[in-house]
PDB file of N, H, CA, C and O in Angstrom:
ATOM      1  N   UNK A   1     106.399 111.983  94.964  1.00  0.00           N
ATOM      2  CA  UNK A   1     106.077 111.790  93.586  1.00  0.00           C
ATOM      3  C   UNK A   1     107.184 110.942  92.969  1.00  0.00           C
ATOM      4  O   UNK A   1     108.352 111.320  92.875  1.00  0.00           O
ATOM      5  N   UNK A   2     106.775 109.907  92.608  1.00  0.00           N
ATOM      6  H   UNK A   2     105.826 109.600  92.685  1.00  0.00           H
ATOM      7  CA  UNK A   2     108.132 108.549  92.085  1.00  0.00           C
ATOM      8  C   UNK A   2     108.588 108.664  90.809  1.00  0.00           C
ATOM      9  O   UNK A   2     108.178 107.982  89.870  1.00  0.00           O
ATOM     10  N   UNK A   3     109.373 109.455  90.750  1.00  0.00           N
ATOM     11  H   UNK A   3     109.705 110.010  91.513  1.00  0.00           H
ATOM     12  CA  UNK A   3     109.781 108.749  89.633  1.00  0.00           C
ATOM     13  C   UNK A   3     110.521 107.673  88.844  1.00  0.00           C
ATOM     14  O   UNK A   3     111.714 107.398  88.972  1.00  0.00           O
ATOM     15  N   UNK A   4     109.645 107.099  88.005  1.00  0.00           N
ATOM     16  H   UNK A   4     108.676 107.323  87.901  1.00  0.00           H
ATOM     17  CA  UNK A   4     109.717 105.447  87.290  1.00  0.00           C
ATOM     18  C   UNK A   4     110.563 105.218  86.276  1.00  0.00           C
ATOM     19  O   UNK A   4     111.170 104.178  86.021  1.00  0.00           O
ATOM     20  N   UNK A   5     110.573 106.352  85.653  1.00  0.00           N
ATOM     21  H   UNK A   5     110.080 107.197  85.860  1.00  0.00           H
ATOM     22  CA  UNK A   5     111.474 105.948  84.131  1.00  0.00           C
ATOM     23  C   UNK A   5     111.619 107.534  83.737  1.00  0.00           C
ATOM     24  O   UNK A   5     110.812 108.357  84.170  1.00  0.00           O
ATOM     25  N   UNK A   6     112.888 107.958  82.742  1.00  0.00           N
ATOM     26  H   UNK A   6     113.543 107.289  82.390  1.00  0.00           H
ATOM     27  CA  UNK A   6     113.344 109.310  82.353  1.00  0.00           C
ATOM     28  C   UNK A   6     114.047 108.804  81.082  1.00  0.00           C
ATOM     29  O   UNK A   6     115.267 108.634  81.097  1.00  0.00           O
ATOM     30  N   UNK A   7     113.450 108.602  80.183  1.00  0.00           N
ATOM     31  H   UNK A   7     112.459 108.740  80.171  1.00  0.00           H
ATOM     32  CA  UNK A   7     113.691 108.748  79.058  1.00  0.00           C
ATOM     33  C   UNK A   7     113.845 109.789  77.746  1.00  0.00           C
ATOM     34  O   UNK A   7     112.894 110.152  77.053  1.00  0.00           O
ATOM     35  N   UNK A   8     115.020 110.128  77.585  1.00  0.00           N
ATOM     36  H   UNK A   8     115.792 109.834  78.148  1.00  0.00           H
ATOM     37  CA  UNK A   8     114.960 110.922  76.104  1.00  0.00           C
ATOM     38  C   UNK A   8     113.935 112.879  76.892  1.00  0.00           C
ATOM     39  O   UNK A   8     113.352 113.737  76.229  1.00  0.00           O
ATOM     40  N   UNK A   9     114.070 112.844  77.755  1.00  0.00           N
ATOM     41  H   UNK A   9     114.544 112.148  78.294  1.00  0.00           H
ATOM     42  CA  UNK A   9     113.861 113.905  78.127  1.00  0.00           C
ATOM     43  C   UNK A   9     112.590 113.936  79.178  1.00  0.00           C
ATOM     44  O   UNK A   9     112.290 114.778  80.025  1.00  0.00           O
ATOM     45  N   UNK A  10     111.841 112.467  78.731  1.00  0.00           N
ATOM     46  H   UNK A  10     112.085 111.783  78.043  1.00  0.00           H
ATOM     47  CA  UNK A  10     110.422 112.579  78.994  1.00  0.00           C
ATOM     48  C   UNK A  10     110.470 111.679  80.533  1.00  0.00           C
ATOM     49  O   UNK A  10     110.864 110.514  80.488  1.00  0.00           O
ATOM     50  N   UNK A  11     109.945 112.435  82.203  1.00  0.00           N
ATOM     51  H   UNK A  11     109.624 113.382  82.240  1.00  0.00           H
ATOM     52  CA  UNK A  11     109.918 111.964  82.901  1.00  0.00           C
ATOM     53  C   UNK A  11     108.478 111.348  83.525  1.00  0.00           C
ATOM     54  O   UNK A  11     107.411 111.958  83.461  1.00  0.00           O
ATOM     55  N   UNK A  12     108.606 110.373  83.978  1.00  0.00           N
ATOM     56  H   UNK A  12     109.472 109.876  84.030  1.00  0.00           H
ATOM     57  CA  UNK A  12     107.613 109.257  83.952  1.00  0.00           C
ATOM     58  C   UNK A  12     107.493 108.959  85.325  1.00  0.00           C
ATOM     59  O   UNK A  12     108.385 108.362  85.928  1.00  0.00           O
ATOM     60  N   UNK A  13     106.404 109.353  85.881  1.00  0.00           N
ATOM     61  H   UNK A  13     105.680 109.838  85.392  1.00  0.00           H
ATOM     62  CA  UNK A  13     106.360 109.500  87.035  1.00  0.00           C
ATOM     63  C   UNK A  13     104.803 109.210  87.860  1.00  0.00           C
ATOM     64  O   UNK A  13     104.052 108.740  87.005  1.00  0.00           O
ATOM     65  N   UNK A  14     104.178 109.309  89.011  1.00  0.00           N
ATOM     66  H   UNK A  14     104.788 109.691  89.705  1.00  0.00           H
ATOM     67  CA  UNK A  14     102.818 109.391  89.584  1.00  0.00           C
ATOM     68  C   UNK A  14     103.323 109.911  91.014  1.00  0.00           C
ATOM     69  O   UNK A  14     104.491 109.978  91.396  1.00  0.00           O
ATOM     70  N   UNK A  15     102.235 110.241  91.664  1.00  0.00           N
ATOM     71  H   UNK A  15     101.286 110.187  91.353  1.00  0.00           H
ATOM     72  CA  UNK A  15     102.503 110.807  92.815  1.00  0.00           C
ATOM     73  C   UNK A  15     101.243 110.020  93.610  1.00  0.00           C
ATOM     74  O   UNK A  15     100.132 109.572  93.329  1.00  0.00           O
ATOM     75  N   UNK A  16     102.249 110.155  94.951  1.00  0.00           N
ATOM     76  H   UNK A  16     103.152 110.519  95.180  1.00  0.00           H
ATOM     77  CA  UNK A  16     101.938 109.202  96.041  1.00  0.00           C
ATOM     78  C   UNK A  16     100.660 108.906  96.337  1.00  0.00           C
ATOM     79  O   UNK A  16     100.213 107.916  96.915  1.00  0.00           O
ATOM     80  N   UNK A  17      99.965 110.085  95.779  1.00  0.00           N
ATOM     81  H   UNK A  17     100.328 110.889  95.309  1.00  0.00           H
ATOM     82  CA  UNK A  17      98.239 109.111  96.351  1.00  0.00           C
ATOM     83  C   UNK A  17      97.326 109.146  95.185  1.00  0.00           C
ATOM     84  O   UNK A  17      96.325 109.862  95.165  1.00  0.00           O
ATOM     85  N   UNK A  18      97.687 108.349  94.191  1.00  0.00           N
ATOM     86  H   UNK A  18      98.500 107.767  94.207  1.00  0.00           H
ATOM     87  CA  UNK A  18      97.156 108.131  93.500  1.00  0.00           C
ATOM     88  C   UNK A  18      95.728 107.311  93.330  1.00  0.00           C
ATOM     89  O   UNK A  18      95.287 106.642  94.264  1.00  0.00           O
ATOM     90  N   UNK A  19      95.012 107.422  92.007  1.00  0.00           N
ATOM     91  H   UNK A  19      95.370 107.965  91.248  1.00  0.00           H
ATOM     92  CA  UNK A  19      93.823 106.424  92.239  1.00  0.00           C
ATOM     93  C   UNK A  19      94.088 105.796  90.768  1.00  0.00           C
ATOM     94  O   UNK A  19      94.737 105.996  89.742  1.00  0.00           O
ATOM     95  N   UNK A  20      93.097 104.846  91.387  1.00  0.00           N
ATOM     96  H   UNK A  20      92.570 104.683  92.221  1.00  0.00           H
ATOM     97  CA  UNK A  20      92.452 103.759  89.979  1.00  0.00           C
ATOM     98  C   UNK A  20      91.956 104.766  88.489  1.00  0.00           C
ATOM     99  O   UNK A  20      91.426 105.865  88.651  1.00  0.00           O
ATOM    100  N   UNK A  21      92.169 104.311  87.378  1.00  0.00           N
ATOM    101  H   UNK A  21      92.600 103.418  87.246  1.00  0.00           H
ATOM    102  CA  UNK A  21      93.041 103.344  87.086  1.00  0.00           C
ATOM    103  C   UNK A  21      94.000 103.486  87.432  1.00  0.00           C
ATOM    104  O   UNK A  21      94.295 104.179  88.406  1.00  0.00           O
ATOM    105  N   UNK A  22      95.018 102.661  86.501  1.00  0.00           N
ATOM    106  H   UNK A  22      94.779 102.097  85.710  1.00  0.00           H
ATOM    107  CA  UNK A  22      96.430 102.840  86.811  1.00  0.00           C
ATOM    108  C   UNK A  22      96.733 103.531  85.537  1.00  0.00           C
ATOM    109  O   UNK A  22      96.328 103.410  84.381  1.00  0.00           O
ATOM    110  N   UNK A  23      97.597 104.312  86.152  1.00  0.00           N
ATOM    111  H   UNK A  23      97.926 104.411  87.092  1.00  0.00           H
ATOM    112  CA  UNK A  23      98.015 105.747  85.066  1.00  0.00           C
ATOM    113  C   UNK A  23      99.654 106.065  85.257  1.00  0.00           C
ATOM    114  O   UNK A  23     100.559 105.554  85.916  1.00  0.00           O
ATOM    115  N   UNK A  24      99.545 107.117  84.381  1.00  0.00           N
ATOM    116  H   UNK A  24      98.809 107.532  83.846  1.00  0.00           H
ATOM    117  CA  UNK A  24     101.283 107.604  84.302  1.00  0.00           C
ATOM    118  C   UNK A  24     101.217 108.844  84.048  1.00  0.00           C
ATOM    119  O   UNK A  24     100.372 109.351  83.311  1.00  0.00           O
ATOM    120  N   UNK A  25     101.956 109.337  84.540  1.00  0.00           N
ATOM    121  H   UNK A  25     102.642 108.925  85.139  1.00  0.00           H
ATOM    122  CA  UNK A  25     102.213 110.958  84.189  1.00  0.00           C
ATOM    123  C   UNK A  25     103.323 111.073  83.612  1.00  0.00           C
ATOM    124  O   UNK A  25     104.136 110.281  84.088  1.00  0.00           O
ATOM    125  N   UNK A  26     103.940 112.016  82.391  1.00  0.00           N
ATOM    126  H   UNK A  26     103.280 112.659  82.004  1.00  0.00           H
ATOM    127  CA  UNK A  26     105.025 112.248  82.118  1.00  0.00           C
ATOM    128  C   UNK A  26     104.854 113.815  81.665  1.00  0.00           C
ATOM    129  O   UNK A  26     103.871 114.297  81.101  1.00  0.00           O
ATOM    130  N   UNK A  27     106.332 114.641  82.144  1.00  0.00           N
ATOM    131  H   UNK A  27     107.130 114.250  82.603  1.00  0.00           H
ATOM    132  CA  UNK A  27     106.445 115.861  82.102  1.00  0.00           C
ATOM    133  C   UNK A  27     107.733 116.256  81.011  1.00  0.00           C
ATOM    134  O   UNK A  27     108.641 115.427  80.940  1.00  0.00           O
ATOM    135  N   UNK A  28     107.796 117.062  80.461  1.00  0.00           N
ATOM    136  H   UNK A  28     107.059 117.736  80.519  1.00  0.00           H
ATOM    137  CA  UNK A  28     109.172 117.551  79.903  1.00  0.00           C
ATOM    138  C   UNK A  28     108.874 118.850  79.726  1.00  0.00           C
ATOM    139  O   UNK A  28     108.021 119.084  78.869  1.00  0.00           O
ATOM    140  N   UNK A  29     109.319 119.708  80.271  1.00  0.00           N
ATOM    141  H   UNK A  29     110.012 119.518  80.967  1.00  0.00           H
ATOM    142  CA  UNK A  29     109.982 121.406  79.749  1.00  0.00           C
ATOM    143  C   UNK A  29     108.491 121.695  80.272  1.00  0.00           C
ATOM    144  O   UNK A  29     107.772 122.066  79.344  1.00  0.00           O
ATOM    145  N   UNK A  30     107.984 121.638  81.233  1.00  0.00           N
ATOM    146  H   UNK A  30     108.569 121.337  81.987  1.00  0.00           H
ATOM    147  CA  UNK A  30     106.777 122.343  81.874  1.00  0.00           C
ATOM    148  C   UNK A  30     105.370 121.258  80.898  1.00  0.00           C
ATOM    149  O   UNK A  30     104.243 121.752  80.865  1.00  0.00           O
ATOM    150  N   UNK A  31     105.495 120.513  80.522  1.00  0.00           N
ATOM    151  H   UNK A  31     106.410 120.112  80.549  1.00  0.00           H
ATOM    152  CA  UNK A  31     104.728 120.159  79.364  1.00  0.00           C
ATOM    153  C   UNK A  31     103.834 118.807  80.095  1.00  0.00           C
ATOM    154  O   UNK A  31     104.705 118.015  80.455  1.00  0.00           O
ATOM    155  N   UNK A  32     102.927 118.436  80.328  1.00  0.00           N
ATOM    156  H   UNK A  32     102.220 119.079  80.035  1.00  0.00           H
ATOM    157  CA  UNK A  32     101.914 117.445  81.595  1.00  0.00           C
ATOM    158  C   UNK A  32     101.236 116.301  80.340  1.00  0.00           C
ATOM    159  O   UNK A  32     100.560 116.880  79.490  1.00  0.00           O
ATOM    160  N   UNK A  33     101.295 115.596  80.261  1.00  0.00           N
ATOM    161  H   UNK A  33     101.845 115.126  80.952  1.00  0.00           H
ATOM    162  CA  UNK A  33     100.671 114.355  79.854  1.00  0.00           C
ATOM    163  C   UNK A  33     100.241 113.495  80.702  1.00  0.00           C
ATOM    164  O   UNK A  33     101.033 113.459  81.644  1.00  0.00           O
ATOM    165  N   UNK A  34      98.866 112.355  80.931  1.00  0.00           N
ATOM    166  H   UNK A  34      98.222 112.385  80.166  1.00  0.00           H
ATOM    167  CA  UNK A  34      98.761 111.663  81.679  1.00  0.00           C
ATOM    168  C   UNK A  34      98.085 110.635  80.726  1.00  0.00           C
ATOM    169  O   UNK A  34      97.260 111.080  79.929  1.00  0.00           O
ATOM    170  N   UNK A  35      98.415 109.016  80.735  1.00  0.00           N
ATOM    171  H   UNK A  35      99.086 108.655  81.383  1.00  0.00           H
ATOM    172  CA  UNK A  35      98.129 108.491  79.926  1.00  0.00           C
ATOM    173  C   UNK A  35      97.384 106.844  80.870  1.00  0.00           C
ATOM    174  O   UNK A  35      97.647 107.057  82.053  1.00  0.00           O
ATOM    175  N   UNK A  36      96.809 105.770  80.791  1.00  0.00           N
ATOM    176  H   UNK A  36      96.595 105.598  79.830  1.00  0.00           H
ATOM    177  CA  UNK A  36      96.272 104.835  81.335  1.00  0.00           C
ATOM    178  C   UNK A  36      97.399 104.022  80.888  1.00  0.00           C
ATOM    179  O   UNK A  36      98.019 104.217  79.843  1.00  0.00           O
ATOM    180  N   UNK A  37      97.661 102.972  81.854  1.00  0.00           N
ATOM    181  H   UNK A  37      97.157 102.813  82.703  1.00  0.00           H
ATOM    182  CA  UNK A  37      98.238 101.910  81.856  1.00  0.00           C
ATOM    183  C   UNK A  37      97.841 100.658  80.783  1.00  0.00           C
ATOM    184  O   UNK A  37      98.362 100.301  79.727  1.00  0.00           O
ATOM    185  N   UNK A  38      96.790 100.208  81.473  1.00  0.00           N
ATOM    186  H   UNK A  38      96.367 100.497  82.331  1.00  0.00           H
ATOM    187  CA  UNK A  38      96.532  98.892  81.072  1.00  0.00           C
ATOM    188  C   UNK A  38      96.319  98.607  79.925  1.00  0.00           C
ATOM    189  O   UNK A  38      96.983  97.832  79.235  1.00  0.00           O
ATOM    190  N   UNK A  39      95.209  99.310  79.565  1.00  0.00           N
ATOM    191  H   UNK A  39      94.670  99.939  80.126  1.00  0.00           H
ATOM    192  CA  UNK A  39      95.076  99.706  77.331  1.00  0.00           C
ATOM    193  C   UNK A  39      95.218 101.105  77.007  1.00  0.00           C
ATOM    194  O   UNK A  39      94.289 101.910  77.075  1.00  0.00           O
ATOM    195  N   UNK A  40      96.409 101.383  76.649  1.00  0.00           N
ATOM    196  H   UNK A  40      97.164 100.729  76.593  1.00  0.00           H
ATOM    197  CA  UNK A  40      97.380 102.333  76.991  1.00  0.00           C
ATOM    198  C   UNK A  40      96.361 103.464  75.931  1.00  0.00           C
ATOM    199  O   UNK A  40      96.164 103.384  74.719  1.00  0.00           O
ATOM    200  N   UNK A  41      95.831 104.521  76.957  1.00  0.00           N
ATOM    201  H   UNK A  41      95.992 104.586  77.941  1.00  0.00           H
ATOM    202  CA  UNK A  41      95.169 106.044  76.263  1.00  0.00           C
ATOM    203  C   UNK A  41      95.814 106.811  76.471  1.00  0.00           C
ATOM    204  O   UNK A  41      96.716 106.559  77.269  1.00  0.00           O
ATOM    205  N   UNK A  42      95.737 108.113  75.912  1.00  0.00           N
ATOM    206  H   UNK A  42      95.005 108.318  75.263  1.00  0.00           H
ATOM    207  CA  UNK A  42      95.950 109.423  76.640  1.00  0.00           C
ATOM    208  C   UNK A  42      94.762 109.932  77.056  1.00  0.00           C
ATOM    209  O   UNK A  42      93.779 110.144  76.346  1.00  0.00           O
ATOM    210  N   UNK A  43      94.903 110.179  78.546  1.00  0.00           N
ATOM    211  H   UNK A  43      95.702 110.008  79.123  1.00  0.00           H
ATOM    212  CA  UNK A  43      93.334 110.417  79.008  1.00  0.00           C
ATOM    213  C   UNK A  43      93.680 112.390  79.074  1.00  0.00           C
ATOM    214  O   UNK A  43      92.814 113.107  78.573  1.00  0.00           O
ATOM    215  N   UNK A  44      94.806 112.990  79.634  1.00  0.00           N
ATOM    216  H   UNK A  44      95.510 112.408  80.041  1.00  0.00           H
ATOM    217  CA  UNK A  44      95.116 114.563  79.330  1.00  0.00           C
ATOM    218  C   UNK A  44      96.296 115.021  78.717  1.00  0.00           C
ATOM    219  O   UNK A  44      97.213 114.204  78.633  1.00  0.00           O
ATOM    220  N   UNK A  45      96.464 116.133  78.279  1.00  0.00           N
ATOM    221  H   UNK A  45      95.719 116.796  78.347  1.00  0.00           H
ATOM    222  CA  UNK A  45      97.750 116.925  77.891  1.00  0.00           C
ATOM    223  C   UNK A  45      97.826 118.005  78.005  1.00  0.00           C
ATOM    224  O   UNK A  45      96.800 118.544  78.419  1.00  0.00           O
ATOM    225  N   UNK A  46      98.657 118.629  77.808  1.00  0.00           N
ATOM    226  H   UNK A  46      99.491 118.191  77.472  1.00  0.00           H
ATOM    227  CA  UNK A  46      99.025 120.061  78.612  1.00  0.00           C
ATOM    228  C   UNK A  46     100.359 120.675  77.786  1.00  0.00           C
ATOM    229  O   UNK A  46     101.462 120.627  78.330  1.00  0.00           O
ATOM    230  N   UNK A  47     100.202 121.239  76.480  1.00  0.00           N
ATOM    231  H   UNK A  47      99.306 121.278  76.039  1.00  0.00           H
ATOM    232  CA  UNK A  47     101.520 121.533  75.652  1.00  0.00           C
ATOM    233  C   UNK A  47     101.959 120.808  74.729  1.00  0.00           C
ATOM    234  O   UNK A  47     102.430 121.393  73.754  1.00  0.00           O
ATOM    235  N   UNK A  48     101.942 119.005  74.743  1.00  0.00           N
ATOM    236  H   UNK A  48     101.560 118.529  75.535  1.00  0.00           H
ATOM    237  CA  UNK A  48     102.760 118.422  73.839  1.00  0.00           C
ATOM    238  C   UNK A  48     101.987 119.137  72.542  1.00  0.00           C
ATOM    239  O   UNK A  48     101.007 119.868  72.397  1.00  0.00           O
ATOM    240  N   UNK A  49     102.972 118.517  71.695  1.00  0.00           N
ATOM    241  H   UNK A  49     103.768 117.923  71.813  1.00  0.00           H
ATOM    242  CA  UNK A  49     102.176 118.350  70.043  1.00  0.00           C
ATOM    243  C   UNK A  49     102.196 116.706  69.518  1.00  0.00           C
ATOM    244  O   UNK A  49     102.842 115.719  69.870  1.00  0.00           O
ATOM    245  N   UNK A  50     100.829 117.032  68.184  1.00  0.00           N
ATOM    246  H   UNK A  50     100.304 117.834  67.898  1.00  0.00           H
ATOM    247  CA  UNK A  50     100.960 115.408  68.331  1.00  0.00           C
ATOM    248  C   UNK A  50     102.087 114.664  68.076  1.00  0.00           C
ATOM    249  O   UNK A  50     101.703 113.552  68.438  1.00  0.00           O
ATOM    250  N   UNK A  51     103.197 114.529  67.705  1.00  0.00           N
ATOM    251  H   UNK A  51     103.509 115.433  67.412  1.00  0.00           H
ATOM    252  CA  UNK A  51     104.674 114.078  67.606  1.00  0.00           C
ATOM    253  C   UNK A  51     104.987 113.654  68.992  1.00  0.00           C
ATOM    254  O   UNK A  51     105.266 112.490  69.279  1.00  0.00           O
ATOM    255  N   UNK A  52     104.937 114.579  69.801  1.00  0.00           N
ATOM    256  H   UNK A  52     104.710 115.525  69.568  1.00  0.00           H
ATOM    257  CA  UNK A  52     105.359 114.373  70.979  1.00  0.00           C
ATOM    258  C   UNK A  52     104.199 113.070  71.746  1.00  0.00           C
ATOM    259  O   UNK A  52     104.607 112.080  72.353  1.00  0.00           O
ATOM    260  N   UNK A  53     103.127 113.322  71.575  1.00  0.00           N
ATOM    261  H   UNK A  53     102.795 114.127  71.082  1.00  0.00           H
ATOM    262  CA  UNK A  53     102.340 112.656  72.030  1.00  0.00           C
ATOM    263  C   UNK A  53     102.144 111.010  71.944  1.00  0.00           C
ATOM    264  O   UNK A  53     101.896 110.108  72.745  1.00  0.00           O
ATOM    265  N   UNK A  54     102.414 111.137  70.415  1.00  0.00           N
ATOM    266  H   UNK A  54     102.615 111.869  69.765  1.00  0.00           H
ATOM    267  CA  UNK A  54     103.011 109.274  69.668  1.00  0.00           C
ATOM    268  C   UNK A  54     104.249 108.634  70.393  1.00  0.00           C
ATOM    269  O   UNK A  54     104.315 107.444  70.699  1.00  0.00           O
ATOM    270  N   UNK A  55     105.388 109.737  70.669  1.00  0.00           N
ATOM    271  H   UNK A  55     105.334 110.704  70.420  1.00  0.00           H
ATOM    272  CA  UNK A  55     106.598 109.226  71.217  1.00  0.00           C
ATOM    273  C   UNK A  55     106.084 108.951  72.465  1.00  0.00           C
ATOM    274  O   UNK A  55     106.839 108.133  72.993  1.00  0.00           O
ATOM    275  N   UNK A  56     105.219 109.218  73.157  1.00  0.00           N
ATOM    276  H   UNK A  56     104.607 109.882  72.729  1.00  0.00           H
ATOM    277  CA  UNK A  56     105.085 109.093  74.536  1.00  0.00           C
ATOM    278  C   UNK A  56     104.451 107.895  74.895  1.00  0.00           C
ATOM    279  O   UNK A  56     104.843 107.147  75.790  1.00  0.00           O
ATOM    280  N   UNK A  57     103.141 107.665  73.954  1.00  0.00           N
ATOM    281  H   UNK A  57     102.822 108.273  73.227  1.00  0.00           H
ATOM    282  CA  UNK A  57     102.353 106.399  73.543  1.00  0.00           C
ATOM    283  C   UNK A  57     103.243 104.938  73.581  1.00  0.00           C
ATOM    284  O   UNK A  57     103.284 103.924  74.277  1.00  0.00           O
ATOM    285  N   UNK A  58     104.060 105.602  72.143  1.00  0.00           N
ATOM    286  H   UNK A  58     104.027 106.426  71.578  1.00  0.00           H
ATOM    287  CA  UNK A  58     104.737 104.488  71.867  1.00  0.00           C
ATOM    288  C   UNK A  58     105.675 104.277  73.352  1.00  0.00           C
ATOM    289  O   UNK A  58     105.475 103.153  73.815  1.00  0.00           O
ATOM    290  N   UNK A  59     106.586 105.061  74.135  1.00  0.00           N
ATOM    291  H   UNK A  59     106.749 105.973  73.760  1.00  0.00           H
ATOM    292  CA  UNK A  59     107.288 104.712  75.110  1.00  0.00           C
ATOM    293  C   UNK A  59     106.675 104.241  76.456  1.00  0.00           C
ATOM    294  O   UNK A  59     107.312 103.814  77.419  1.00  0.00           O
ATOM    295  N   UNK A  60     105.279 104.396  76.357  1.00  0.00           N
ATOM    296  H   UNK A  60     104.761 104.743  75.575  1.00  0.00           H
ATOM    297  CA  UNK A  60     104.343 103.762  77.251  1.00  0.00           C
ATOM    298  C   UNK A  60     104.613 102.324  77.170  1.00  0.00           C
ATOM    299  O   UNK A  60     105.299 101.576  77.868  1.00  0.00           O
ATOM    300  N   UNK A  61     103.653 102.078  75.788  1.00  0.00           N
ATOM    301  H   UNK A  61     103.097 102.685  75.221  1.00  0.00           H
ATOM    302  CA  UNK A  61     103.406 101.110  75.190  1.00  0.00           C
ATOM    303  C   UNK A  61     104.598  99.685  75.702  1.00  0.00           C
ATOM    304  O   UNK A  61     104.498  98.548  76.164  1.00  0.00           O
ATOM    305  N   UNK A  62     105.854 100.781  75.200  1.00  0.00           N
ATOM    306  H   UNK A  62     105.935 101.704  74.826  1.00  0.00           H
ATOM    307  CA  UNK A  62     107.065  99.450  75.080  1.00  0.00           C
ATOM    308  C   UNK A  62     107.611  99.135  77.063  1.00  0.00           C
ATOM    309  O   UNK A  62     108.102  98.079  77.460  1.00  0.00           O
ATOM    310  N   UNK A  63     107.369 100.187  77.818  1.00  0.00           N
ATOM    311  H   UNK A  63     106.970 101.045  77.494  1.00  0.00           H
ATOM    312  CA  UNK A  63     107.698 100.093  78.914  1.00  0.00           C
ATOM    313  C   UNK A  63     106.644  99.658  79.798  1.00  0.00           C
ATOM    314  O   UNK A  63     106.806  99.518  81.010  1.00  0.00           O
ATOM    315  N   UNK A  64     105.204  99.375  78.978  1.00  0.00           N
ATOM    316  H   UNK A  64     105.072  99.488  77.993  1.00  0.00           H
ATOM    317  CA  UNK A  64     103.801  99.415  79.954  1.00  0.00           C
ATOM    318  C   UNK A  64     104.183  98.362  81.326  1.00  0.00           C
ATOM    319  O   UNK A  64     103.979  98.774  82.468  1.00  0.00           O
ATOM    320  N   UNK A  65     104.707  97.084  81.093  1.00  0.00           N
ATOM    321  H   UNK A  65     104.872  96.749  80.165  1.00  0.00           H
ATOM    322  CA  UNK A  65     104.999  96.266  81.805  1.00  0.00           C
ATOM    323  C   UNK A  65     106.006  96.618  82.746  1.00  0.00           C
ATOM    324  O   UNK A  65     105.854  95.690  83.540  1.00  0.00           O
ATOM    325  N   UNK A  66     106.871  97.265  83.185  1.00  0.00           N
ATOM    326  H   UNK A  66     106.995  98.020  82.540  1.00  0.00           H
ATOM    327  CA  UNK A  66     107.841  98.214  84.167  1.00  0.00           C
ATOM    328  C   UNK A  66     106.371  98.678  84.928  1.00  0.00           C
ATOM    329  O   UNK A  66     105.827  98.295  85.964  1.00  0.00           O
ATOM    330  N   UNK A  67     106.038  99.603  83.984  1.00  0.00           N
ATOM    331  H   UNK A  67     106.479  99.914  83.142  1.00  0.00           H
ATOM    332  CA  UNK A  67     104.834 100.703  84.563  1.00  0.00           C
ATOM    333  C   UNK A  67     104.159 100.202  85.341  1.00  0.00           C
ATOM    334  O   UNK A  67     104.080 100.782  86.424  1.00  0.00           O
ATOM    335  N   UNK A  68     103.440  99.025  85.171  1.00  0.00           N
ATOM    336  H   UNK A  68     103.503  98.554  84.291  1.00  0.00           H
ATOM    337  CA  UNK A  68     102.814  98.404  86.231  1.00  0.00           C
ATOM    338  C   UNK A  68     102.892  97.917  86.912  1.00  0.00           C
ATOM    339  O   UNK A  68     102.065  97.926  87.824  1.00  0.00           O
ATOM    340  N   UNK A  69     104.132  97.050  86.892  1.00  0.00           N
ATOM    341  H   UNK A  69     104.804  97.043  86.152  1.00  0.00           H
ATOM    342  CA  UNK A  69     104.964  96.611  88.213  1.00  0.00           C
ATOM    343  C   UNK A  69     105.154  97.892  88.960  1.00  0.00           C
ATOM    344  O   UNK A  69     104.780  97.907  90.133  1.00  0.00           O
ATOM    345  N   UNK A  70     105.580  98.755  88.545  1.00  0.00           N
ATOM    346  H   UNK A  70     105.884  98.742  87.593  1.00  0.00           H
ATOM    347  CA  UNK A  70     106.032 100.081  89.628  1.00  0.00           C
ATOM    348  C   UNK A  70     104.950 100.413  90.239  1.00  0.00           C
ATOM    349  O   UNK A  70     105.062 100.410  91.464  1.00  0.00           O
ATOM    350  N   UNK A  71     103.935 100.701  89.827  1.00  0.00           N
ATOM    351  H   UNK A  71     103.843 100.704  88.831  1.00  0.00           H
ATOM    352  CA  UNK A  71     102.709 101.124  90.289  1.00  0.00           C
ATOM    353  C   UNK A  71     102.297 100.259  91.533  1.00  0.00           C
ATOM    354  O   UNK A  71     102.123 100.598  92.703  1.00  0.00           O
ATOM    355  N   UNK A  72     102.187  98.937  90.868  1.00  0.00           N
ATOM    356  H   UNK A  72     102.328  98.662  89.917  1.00  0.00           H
ATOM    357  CA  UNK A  72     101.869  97.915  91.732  1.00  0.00           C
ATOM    358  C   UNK A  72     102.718  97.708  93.240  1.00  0.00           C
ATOM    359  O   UNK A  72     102.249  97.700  94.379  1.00  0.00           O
ATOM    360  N   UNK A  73     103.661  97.601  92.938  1.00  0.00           N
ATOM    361  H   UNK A  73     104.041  97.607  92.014  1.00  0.00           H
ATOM    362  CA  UNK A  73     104.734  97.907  93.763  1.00  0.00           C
ATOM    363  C   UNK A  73     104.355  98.737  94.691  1.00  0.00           C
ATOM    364  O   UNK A  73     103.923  98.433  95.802  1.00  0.00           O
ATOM    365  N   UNK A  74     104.532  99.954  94.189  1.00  0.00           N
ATOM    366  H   UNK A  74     104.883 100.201  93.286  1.00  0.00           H
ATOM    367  CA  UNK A  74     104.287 101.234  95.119  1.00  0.00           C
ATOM    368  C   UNK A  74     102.683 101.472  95.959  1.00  0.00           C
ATOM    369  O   UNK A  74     102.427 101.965  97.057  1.00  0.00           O
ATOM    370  N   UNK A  75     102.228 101.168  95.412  1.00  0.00           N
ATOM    371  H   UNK A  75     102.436 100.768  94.519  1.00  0.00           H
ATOM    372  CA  UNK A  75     100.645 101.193  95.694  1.00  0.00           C
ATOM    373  C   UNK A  75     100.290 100.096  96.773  1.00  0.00           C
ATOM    374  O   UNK A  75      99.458 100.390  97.631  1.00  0.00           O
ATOM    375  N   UNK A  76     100.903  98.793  96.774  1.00  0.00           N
ATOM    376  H   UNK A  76     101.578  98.555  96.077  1.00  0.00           H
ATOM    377  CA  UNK A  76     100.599  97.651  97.660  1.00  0.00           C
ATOM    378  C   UNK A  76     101.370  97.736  98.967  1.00  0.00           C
ATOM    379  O   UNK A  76     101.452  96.741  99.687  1.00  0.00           O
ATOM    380  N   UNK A  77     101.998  99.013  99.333  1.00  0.00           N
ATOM    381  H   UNK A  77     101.932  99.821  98.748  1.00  0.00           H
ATOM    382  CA  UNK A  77     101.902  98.943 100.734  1.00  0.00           C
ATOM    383  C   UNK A  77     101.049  99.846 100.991  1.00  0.00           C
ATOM    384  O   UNK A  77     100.715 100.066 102.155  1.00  0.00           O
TER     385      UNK A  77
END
C-alpha cells in the first residue's frame, strides 16, 4: 500500500491492486476517505466531518498532478 503524500496529518495513499478510475485514499486517526483523481470527487468517507472533507478536496485538488503521476507510475509496471 504506497504511500504518496502525508500531509498535515492526512495520509495519501492506494494499495497495490488497484482499479480504474484513478483514485486516492487518505486516512487520519482511523478516519477512510477515497476521492477520484481526474475531476476530483469524493466518491466515500468513513468519520471525516465536512471541514475535514474540503481540506482534503482542496489538498487533492492542489497535489492532483503528483497524484497521477504516482499512480501512473506505479500502475505501469
Amino acid at each position: 500500500m504506497p504511500t504518496v503524500l502525508v500531509i498535515d496529518g492526512f495520509r495519501f495513499f492506494f494499495y497495490s491492486n488497484e482499479h480504474m478510475p484513478k483514485h486516492i485514499l487518505i486516512e487520519k486517526a482511523e478516519k477512510t476517505a477515497k476521492f477520484k483523481l481526474e475531476n476530483v470527487e469524493l466518491v466515500k468517507s468513513s468519520g471525516f466531518n465536512s471541514t475535514q472533507l474540503k481540506t482534503m478536496r482542496n489538498l487533492v485538488e492542489v497535489n492532483q498532478e503528483l497524484l497521477i503521476q504516482r499512480w501512473d507510475e506505479f500502475f505501469s509496471n
